[in-house]
C-alpha positions in Angstrom: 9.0 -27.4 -19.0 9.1 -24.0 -16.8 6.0 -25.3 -14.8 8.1 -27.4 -13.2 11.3 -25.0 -13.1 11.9 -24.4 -9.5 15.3 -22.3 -9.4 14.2 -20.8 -5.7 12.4 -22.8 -2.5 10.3 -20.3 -0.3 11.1 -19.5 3.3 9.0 -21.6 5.6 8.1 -18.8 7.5 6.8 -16.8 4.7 4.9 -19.8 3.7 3.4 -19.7 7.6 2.8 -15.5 6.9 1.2 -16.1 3.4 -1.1 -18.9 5.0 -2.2 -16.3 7.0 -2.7 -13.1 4.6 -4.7 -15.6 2.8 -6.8 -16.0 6.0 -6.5 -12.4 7.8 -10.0 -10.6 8.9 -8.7 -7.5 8.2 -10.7 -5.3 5.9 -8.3 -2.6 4.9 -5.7 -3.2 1.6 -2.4 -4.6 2.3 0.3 -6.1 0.6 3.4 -9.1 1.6 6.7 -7.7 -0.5 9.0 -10.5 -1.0 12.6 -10.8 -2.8 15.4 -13.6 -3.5 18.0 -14.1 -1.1 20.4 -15.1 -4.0 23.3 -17.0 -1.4 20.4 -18.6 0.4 18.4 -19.3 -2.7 15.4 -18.6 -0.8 12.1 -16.4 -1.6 11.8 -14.4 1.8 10.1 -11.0 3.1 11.0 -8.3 2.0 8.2 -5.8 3.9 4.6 -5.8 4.8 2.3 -3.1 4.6 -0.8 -2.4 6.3 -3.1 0.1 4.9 -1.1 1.3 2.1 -0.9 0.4 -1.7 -4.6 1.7 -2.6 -4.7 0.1 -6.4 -4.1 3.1 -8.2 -0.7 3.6 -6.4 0.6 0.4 -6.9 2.1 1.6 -10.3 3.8 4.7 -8.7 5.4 2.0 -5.9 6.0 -0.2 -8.7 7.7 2.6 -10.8 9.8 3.6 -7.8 11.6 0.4 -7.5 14.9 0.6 -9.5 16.8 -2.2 -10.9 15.2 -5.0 -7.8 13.0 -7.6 -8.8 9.8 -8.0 -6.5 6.9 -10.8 -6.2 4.0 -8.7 -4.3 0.8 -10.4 -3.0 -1.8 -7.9 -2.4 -5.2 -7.9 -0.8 -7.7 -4.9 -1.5 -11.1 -4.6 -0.9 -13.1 -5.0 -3.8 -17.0 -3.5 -4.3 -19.1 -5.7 -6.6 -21.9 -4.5 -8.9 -24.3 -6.5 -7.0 -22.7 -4.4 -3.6 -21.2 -7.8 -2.2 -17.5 -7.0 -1.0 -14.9 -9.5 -1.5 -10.8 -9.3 -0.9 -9.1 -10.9 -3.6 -5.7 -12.1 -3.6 -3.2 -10.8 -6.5 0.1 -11.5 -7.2 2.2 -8.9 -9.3 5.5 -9.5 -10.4 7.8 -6.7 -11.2 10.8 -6.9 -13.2 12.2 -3.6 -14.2 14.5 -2.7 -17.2 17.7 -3.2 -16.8 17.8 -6.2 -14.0 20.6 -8.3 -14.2 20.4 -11.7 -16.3 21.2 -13.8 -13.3 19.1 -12.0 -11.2 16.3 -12.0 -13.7 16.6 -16.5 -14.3 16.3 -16.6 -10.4 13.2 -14.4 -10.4 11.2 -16.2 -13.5 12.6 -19.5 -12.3 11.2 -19.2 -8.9 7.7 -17.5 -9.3 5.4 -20.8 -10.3 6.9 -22.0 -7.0 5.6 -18.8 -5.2 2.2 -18.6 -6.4 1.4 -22.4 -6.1 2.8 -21.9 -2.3 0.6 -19.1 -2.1 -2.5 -20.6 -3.6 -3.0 -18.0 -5.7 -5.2 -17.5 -8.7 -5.0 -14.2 -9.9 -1.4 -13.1 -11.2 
């Protein structure tokens, strides 16, 4: 039943700037930040970040957000034991304590939405 729960749509152009995340040629990490607009009922971007978020900060950024929910799709350049690179796509999903109910229904309610927009495997 909440497969098909869609509670937010996602901004056209944030589905345009996730298409091309998904398709960028840039090597370094880098991350799309995105929120609800609650009167719009929209998934939109919140910030982007270019060279920034190396994985073992993205707790600390995580930890710094207060009471706001936050989808996150993050690309980091990832050494394999054979010594191919690849750039994987993640999602995270933050949802600190304390988040309002209504705030947090909008958030769950729109996130399957999100990562099938995005195309998006790992979460």
């Amino acid at each position: 039943q909440s497969e098909s729960l869609v509670v937010c749509d996602v901004a056209e152009d944030l589905v345009e700037k996730l298409r091309k995340f998904r398709f960028r040629k840039e090597t370094n990490n880098a991350a799309i930040i995105m929120k609800i607009d609650k009167d719009k009922q929209l998934v939109v971007l919140d910030e982007e970040h270019e060279v920034w978020l190396y994985p073992n900060k993205i707790i600390d950024f995580l930890v710094s957000l207060t009471s706001e929910k936050t989808f996150i799709v993050y690309s980091y350049k990832y050494q394999h034991d054979d010594g191919r690179v690849s750039y994987p796509l993640c999602f995270i999903f933050s949802s600190p304590v304390g988040c309002k109910p209504e705030q947090q229904m909008m958030y769950a309610g729109s996130k399957n939405k999100l990562v099938q927009t995005a195309e998006l495997t790992k979460v």
